[in-house]
C-alpha positions as CSV (number, residue, x, y, z in Angstrom):
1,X,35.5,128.4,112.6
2,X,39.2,129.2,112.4
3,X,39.5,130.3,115.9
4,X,37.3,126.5,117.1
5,X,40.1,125.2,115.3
6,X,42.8,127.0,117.0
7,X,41.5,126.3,120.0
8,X,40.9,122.6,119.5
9,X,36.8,123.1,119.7
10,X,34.7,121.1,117.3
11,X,31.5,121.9,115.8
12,X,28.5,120.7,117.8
13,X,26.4,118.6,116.0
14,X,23.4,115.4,115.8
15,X,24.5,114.5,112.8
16,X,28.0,114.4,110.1
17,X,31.2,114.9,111.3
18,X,33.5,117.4,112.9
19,X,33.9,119.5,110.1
20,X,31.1,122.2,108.3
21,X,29.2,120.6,105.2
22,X,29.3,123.0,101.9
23,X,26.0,124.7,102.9
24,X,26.9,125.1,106.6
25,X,30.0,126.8,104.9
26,X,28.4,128.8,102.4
27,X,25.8,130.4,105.1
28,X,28.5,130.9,107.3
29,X,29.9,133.3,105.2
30,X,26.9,135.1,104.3
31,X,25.9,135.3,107.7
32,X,29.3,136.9,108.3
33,X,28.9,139.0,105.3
34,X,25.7,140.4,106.7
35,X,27.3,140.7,110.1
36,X,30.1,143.1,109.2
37,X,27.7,145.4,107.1
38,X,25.8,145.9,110.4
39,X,29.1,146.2,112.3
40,X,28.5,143.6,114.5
41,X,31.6,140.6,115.0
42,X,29.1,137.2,115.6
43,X,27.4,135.7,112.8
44,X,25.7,133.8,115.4
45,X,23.7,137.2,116.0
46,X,22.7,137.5,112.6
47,X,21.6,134.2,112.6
48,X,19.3,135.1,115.8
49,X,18.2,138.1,114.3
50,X,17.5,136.2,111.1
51,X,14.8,134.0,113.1
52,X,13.3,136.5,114.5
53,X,12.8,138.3,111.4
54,X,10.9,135.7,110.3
55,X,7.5,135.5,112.2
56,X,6.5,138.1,114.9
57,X,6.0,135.6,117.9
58,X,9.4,133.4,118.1
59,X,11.1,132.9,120.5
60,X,14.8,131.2,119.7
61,X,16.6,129.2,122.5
62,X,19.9,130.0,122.8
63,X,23.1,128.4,124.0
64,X,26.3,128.7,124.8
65,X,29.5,127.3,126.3
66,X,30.8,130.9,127.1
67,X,29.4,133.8,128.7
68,X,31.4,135.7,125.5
69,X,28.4,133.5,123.5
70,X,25.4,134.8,125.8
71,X,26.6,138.5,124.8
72,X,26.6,137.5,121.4
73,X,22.9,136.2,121.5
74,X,22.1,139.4,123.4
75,X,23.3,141.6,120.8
76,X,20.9,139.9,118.2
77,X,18.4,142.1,119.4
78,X,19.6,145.0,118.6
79,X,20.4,144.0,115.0
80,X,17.0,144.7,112.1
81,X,17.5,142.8,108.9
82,X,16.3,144.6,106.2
83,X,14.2,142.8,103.4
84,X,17.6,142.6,101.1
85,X,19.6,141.0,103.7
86,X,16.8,138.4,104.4
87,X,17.0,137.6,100.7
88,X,20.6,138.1,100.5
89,X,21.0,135.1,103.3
90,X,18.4,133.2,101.5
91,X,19.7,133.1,97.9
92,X,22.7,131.1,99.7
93,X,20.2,128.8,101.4
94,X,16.8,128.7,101.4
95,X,14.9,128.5,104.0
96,X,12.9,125.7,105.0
97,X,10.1,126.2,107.5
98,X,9.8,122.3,108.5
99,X,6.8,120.5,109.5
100,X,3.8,121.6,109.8
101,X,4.1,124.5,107.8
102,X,5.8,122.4,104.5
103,X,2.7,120.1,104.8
104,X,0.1,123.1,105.7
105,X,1.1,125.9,103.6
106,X,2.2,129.5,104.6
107,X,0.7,131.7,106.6
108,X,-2.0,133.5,104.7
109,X,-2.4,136.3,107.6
110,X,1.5,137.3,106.5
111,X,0.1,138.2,102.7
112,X,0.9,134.8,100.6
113,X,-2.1,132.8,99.5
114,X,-3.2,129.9,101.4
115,X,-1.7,126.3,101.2
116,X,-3.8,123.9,99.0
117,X,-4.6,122.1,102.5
118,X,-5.8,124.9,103.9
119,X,-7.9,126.3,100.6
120,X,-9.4,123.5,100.3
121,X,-11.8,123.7,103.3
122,X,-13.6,127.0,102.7
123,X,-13.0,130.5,101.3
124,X,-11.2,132.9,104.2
125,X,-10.4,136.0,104.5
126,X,-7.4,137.1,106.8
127,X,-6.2,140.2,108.4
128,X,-2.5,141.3,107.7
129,X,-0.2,140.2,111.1
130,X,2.5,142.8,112.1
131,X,6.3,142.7,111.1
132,X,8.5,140.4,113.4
133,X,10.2,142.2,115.7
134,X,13.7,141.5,113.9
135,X,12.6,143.0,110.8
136,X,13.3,146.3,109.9
């Protein structure tokens, strides 16, 4: 953020103002925390990295103003979060999966019970899915 500032570059963002909120803050610095314990200089890979680790078939879009930013996002892939810095990053924030899945439940095929939606129909049985590819 310091070096946006220098250079006159504002966040981009729908919604608030120029400037981080306290979360946006306090993730940013985890995700740089994480980012210099797998020697990497963009927390913005670690943020990639960090979706991917968290269900085997995504996909993230990625952006950039700079090709310096498209390298970054490449690099993601390299990264593996382990299970501690997956709940390192969220004891800062927490993740929220969004709709469907706050409505529906989690994904029993990833070992947590069904939703109460999704119990409710019938008993199931589920296989275990593989790791996501960012997870180590």
């Amino acid at each position: 953020m310091e070096e946006k500032k220098k250079n006159n570059e504002g966040i981009r963002s729908l919604f608030g103002g120029p400037e981080q909120t306290e979360n946006e803050k306090k993730i940013s610095a985890a995700l740089d925390k994480v980012a210099q314990a797998h020697g990497v200089e963009s927390p913005t890979a670690v943020a990639l990295a960090y979706v991917m680790a968290k269900a085997p078939n995504v996909f993230p879009i990625v952006g950039g103003r700079k090709v310096k930013h498209l390298q970054d996002n490449i690099k993601s892939l390299d990264i593996k979060l382990s299970t501690e810095d997956i709940e390192y990053l969220e004891s800062i924030v927490s993740f929220e999966p969004g709709f469907p899945n706050n409505f529906v439940g989690p994904d029993p095929h990833y070992g947590e019970k069904p939703g109460p939606l999704a119990a409710g129909i019938a008993p199931m049985s589920y296989v275990q899915r593989e790791k996501p590819i960012g997870h180590e």
